[in-house]
C-alpha positions as CSV (number, residue, x, y, z in Angstrom):
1,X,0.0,0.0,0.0
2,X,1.0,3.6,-0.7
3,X,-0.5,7.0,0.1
4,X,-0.6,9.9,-2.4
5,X,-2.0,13.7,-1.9
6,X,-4.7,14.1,-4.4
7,X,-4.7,16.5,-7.0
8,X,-8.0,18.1,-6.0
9,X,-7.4,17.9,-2.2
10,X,-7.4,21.3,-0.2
11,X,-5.9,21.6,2.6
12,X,-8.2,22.6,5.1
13,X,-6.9,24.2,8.6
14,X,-8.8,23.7,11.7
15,X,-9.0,27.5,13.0
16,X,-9.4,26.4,17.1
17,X,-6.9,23.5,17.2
18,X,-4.5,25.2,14.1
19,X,-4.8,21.1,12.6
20,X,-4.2,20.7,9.0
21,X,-6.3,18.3,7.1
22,X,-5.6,16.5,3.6
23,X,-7.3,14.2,1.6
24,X,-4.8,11.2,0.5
25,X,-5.8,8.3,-1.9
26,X,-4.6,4.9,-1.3
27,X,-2.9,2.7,-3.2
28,X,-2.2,-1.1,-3.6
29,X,-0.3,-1.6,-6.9
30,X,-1.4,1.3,-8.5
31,X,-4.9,0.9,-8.0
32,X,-7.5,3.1,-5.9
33,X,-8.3,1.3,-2.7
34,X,-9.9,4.5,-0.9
35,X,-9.1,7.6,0.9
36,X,-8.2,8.8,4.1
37,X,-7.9,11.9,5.6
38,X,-4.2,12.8,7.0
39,X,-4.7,15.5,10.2
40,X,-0.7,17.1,10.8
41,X,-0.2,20.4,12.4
42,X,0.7,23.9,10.4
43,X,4.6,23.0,10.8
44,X,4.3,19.6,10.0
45,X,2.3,21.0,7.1
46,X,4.8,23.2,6.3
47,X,7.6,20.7,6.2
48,X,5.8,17.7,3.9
49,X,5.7,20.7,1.6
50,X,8.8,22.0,2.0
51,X,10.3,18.3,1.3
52,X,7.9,18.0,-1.6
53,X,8.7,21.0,-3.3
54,X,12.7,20.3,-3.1
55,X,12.0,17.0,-4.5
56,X,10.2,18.4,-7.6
57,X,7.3,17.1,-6.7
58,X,5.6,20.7,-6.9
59,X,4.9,24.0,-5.0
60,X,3.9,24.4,-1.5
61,X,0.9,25.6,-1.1
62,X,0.5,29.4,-1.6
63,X,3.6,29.6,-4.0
64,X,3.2,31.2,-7.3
């Protein structure tokens, strides 16, 4: 099994608790098996982003 962000996720912040939430699809062998929803805080946010956009694997969020 693997976990991917999906393309039309949103992030969507929790405003009282500061939570981040995702929607991720999962994967066995490249096909669909669901999705889940990840729940990381703003800096852990910040940082899958951060690693995602130096491995090319696009902007963070908010970038132009």
């Amino acid at each position: 099994m693997h976990a991917s962000l999906r393309r039309d996720a949103v992030p969507r912040t929790d405003p009282e608790t500061g939570e981040v939430r995702v929607r991720l699809a999962l994967y066995r062998v490249d096909e669909l098996q669901g999705d889940v929803e990840l729940v990381m805080s703003r800096d852990e946010w910040a940082t899958l982003m951060a690693a995602q956009h130096a491995s090319g694997g696009g902007r963070p969020e908010g970038a132009r």
